[in-house]
N, C-alpha and C positions, 0 to 999 in steps of 0.2 A: 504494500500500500504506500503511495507519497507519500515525505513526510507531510508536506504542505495540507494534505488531506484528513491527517491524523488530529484529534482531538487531545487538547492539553489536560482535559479531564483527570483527578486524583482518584482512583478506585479503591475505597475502603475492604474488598471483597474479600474473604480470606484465599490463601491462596492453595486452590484442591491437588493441583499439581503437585504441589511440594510435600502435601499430606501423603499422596498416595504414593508417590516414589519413598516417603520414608519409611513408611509398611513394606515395601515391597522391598529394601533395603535389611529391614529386621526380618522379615520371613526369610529371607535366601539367606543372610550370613554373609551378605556383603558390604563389605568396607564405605564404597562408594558409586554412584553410578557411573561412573565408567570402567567399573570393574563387573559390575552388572550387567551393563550393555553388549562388554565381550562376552565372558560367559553365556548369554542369551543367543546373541546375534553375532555374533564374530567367527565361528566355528565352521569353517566351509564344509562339513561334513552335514553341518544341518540345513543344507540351501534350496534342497527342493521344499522344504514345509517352511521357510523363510516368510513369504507373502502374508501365509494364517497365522502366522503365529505373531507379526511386527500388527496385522491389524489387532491381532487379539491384544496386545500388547497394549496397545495407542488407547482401543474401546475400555480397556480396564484402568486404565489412568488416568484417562480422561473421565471416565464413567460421564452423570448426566449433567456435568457441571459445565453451565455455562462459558467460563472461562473470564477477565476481567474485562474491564471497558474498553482497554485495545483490543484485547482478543477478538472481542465481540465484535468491533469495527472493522476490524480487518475481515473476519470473516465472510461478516456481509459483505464486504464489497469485494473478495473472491467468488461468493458465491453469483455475482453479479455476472460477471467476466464467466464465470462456467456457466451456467443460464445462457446466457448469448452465445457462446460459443455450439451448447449445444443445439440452438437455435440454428447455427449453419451449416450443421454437421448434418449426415444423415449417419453415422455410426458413433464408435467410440469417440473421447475426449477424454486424452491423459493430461491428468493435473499433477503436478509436481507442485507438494509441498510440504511442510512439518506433518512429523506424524501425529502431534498433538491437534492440529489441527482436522485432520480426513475425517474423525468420527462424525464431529460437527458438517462438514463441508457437505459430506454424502447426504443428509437431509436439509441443508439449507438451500441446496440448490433447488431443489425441487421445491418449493415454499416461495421463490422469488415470483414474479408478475408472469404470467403465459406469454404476453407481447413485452421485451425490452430492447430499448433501445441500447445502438452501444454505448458499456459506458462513458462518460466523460474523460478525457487526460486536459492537462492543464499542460497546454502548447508553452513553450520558452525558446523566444528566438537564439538564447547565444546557450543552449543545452546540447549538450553532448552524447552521441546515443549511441547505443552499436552493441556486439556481440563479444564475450573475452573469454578466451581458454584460462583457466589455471591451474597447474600441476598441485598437485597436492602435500607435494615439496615446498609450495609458496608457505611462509612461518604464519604468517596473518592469519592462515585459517584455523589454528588453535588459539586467537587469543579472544579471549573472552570478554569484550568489550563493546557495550551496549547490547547487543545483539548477542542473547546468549544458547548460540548454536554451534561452538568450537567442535571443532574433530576431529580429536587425538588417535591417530593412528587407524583410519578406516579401513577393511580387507576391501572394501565395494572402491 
């Protein structure tokens, strides 16, 4: 989502994410989640039940909580963008995004308006746009800052 489009909003909400990954941290016997993670998902031996088992994953941590006032905003407005897209498609639409986020996604898309239009981007004459490779050697993608999606050593 822009940031320009993002709401300054403070969200008092408790945060469900953080609950259920610490259960799920005391249940297994794990230190941390990203020692969780590998153990779960890092095992190339377990690749073919990968897909059921990361949704199962995502729907159990997620469970039915909403998620905070960003969450929420951004998701709608993925959901917006998957809605229109499926609008032009006559098949599939793969969405590539957090896995916290697909549990939500997969029913908010269908909840959106029958007729939408595309949505809005907010045009910027001197913006700079384009497509970037990045090896997974680049450091930046473990550092944990703002955006906390770092990832430390992925087999994928």
């Amino acid at each position: 989502m822009p940031c320009w489009a993002q709401s300054e909003e403070e969200d008092k909400s408790p945060d469900t994410q953080d609950d259920s990954q610490t259960l799920l941290l005391r249940a297994t016997c794990m230190d941390n989640s990203d020692t969780l993670w590998d153990h779960l998902f890092e095992d190339e031996s377990q690749q073919t039940a990968l897909p059921s088992t990361l949704a199962h994953y995502f729907a159990q941590l997620r469970s039915d909580s909403p998620g905070d006032a960003l969450n929420r905003q951004r998701e709608a407005f993925m959901a917006r963008w998957i809605t229109w897209a499926m609008q032009q498609n006559n098949g599939d639409v793969l969405v590539v995004c957090g896995g916290w986020h697909a549990p939500a996604l997969a029913k908010m898309w269908r909840e959106c308006p029958q007729v939408i239009n595309t949505p809005e981007l907010l045009l910027l004459d001197d913006a700079v746009t384009g497509c970037y490779l990045t090896p997974y050697s680049e450091k930046r993608l473990d550092v944990l800052a703002g955006y906390l999606s770092g990832m430390p050593a992925p087999v994928w």
